[in-house]
N, CA, C and O of each residue as an XYZ file, in Angstrom:
392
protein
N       3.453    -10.120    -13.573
C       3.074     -9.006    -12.722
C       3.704     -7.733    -13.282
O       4.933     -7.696    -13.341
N       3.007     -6.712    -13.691
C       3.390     -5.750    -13.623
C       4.716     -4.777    -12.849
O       4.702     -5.186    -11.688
N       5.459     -4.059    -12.924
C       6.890     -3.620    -12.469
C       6.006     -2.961    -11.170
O       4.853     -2.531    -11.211
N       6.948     -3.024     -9.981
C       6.395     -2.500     -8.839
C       7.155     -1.560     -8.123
O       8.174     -1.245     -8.739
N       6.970     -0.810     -6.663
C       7.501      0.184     -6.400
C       7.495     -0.830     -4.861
O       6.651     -1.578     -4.366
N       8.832     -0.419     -4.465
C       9.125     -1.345     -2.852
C       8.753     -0.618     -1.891
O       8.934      0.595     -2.001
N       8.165     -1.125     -0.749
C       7.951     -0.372      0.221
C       9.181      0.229      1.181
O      10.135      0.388      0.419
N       9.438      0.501      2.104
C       8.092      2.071      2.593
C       7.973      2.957      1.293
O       8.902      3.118      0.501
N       7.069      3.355      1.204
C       6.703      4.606      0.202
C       6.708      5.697      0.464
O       5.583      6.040      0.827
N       7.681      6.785      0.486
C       6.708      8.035      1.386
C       7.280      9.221      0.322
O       7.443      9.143     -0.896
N       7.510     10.291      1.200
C       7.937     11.778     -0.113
C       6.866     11.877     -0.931
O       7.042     12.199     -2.105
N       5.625     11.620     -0.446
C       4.213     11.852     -1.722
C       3.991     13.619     -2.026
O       3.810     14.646     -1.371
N       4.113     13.265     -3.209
C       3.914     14.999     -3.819
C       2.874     15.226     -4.681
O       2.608     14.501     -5.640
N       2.227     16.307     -4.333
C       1.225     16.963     -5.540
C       1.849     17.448     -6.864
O       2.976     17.922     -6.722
N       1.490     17.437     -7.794
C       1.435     17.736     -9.238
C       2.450     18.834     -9.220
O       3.435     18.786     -9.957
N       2.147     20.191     -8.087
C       3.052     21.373     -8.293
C       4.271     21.082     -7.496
O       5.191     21.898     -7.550
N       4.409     19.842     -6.639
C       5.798     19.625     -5.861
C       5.816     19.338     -4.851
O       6.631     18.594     -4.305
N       4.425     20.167     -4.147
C       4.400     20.353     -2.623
C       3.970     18.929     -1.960
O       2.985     18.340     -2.405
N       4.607     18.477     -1.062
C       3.885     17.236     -0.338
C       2.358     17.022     -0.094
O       1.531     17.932     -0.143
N       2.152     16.050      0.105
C       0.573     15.956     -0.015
C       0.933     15.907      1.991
O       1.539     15.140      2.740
N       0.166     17.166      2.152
C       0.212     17.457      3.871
C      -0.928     16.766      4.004
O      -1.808     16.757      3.143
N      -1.006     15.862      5.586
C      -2.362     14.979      6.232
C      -3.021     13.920      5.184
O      -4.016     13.305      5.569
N      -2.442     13.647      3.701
C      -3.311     13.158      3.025
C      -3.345     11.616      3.496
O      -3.236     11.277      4.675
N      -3.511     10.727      2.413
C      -3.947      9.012      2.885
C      -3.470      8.081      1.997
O      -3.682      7.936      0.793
N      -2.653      7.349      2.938
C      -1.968      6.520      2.035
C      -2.953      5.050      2.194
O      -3.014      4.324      3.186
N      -3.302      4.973      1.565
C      -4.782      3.492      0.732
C      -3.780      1.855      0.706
O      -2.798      2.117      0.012
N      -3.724      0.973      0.988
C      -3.414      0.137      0.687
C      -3.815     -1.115      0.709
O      -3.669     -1.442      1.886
N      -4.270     -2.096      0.076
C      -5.023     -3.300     -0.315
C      -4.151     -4.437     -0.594
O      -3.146     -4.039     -1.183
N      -4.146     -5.972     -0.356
C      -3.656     -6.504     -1.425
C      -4.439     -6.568     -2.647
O      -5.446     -5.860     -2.634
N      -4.124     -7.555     -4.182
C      -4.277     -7.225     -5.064
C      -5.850     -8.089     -4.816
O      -6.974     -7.739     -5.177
N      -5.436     -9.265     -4.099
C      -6.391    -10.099     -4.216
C      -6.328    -10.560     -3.113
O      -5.549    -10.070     -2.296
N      -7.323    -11.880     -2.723
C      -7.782    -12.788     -1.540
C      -6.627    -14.032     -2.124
O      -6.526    -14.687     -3.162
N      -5.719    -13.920     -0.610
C      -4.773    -14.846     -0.408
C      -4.798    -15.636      0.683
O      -5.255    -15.066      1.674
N      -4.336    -17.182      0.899
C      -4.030    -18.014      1.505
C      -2.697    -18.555      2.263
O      -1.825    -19.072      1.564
N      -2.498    -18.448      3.761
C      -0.978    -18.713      3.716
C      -1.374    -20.127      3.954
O      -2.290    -20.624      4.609
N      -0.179    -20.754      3.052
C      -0.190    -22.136      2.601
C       0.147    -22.674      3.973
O      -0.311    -23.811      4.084
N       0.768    -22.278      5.031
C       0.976    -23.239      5.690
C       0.138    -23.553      7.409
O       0.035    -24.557      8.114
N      -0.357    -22.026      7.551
C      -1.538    -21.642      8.379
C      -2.959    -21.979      7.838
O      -3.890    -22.091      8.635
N      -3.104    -22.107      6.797
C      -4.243    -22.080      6.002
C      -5.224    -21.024      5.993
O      -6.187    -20.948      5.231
N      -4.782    -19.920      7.240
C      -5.818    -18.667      7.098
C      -5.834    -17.851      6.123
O      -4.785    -17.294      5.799
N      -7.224    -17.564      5.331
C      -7.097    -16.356      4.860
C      -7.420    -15.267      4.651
O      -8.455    -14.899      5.207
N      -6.601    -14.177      3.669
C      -6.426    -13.379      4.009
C      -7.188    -12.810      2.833
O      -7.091    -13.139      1.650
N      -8.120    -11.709      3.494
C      -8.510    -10.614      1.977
C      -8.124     -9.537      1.639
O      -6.968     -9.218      1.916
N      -8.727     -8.907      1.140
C      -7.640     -8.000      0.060
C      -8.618     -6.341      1.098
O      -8.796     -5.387      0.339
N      -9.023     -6.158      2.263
C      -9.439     -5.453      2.619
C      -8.678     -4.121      2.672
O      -7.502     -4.470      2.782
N      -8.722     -2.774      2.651
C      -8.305     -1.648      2.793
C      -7.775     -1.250      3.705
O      -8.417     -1.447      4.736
N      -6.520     -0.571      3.880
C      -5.680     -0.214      5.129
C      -5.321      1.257      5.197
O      -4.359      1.585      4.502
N      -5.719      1.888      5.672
C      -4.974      3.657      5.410
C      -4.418      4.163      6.500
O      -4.748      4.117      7.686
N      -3.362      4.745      5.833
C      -2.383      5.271      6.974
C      -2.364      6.847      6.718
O      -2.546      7.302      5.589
N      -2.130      7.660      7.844
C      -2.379      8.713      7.591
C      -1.046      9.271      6.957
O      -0.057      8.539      6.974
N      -0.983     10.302      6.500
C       0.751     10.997      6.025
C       0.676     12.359      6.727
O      -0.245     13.137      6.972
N       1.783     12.352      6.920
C       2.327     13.697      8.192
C       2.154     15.256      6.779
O       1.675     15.334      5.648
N       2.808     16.156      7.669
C       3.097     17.465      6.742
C       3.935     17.512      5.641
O       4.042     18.461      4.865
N       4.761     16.034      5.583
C       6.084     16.047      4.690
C       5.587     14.736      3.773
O       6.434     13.985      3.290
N       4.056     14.497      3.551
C       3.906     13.771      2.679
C       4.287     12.292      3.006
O       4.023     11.496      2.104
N       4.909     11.737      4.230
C       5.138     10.386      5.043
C       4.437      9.911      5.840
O       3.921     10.307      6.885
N       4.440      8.538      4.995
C       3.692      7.662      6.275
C       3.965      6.757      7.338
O       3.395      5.736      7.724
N       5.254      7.549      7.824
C       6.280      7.102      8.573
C       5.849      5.081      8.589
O       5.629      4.253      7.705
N       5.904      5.049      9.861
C       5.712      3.367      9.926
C       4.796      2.641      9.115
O       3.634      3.031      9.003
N       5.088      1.928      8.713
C       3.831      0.877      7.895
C       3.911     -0.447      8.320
O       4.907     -1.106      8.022
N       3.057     -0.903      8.936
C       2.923     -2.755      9.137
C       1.777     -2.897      8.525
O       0.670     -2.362      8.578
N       2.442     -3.998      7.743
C       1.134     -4.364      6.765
C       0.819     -5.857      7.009
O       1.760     -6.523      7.441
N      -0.248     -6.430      6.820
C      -0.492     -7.793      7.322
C       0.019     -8.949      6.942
O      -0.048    -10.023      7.541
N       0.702     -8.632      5.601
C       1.165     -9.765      4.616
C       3.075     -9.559      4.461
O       3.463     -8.588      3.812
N       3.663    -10.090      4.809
C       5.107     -9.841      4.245
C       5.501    -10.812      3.623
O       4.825    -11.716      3.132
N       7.052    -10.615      3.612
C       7.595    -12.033      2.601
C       7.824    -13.063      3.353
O       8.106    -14.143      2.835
N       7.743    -12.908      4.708
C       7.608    -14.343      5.443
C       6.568    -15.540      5.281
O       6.706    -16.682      5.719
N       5.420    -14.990      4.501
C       4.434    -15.477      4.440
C       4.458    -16.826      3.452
O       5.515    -16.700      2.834
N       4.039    -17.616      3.163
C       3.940    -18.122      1.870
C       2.834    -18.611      1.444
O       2.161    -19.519      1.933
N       2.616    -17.853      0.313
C       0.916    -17.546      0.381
C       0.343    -17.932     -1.023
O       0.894    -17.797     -2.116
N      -0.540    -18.297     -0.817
C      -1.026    -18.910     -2.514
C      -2.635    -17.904     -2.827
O      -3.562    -17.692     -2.045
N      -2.469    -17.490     -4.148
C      -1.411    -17.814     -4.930
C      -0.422    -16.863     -5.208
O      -0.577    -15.647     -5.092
N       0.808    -17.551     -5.654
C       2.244    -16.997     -5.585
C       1.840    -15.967     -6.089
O       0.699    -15.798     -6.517
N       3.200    -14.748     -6.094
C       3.259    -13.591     -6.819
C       2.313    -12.185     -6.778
O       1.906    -11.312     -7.544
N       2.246    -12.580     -5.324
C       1.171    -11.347     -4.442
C       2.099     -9.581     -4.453
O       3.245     -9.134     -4.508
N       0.746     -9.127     -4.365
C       1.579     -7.916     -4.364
C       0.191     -6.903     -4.137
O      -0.980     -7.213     -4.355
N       0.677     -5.719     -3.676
C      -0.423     -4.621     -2.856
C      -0.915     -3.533     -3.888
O       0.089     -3.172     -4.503
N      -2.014     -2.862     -4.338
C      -2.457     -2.036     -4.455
C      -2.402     -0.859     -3.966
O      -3.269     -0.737     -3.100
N      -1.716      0.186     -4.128
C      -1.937      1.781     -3.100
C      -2.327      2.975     -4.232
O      -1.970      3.241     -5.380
N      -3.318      3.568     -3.190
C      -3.495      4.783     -3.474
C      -3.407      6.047     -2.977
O      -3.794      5.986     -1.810
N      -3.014      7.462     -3.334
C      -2.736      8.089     -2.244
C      -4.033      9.277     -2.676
O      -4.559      9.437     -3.778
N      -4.341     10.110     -1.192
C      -5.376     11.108     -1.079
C      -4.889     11.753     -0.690
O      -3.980     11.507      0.104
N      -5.429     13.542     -1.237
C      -5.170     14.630     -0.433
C      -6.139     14.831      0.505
O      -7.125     14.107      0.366
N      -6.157     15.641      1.471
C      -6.759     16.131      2.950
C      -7.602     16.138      2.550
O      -8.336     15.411      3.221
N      -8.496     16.868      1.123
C      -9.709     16.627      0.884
C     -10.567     15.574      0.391
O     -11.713     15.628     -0.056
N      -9.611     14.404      0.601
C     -10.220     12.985     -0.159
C     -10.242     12.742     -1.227
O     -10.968     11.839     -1.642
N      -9.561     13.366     -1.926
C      -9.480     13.663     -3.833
C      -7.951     12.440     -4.182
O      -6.833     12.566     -3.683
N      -8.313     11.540     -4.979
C      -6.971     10.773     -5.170
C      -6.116     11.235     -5.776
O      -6.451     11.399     -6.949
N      -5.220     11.516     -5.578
C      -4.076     12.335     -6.590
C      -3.184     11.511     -7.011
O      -2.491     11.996     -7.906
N      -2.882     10.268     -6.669
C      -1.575      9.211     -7.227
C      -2.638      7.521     -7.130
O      -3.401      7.223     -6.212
N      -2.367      6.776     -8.244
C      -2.872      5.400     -7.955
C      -4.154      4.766     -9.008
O      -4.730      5.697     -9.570
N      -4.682      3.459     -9.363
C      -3.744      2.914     -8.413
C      -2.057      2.485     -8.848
O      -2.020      2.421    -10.077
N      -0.946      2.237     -8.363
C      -0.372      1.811     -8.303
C       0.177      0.471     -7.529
O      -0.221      0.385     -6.367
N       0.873     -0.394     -7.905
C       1.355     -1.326     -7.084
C       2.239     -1.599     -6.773
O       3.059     -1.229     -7.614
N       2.919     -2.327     -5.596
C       4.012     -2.931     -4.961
C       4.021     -4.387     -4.423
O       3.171     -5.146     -3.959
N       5.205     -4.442     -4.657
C       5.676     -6.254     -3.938
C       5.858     -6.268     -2.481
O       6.469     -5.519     -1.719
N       4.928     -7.676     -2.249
C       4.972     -7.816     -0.739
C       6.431     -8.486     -0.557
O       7.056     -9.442     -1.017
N       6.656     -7.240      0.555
C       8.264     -7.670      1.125
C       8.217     -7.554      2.607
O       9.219     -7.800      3.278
């Protein structure tokens, strides 16, 4: 797996510094996962959270954590971030489900 960035994520900045005000924080897993011991699963559907004036997306619950144990091993999330006008400015990038 590629090196990842831990969650919460927030402090999102535009190119010149300034926080990305109201933009959208995108998040997916990478793929369609199984928890091994529920057997439900889970797809890799899209989640967006909005980000405040300071570029945060304060709370995040995401559907998958490390409680899970999920096949196959070595899961991890997709994010992308948007400015107010829907334009992606960061991503994709990824993180480890924790």
């Amino acid at each position: 797996m590629p090196t990842s960035d831990p969650f919460p994520i927030n402090n999102f900045q535009n190119a010149d510094g300034s926080p990305v005000a109201n933009g959208i924080l995108r998040i997916r897993l990478a793929q369609d996962e199984q928890n091994s011991v529920t057997q439900v699963q889970l797809t890799y559907n899209f989640v967006d959270f909005p980000l405040d004036n300071n570029g945060n997306s304060g709370t995040i619950t995401l559907p998958v954590n490390s409680g899970f144990t999920l096949l196959p091993s070595l899961s991890y999330y997709v994010y992308e971030v948007y400015n107010s006008n829907g334009l992606r400015i960061a991503g994709p990038n990824i993180a480890k489900v924790t």
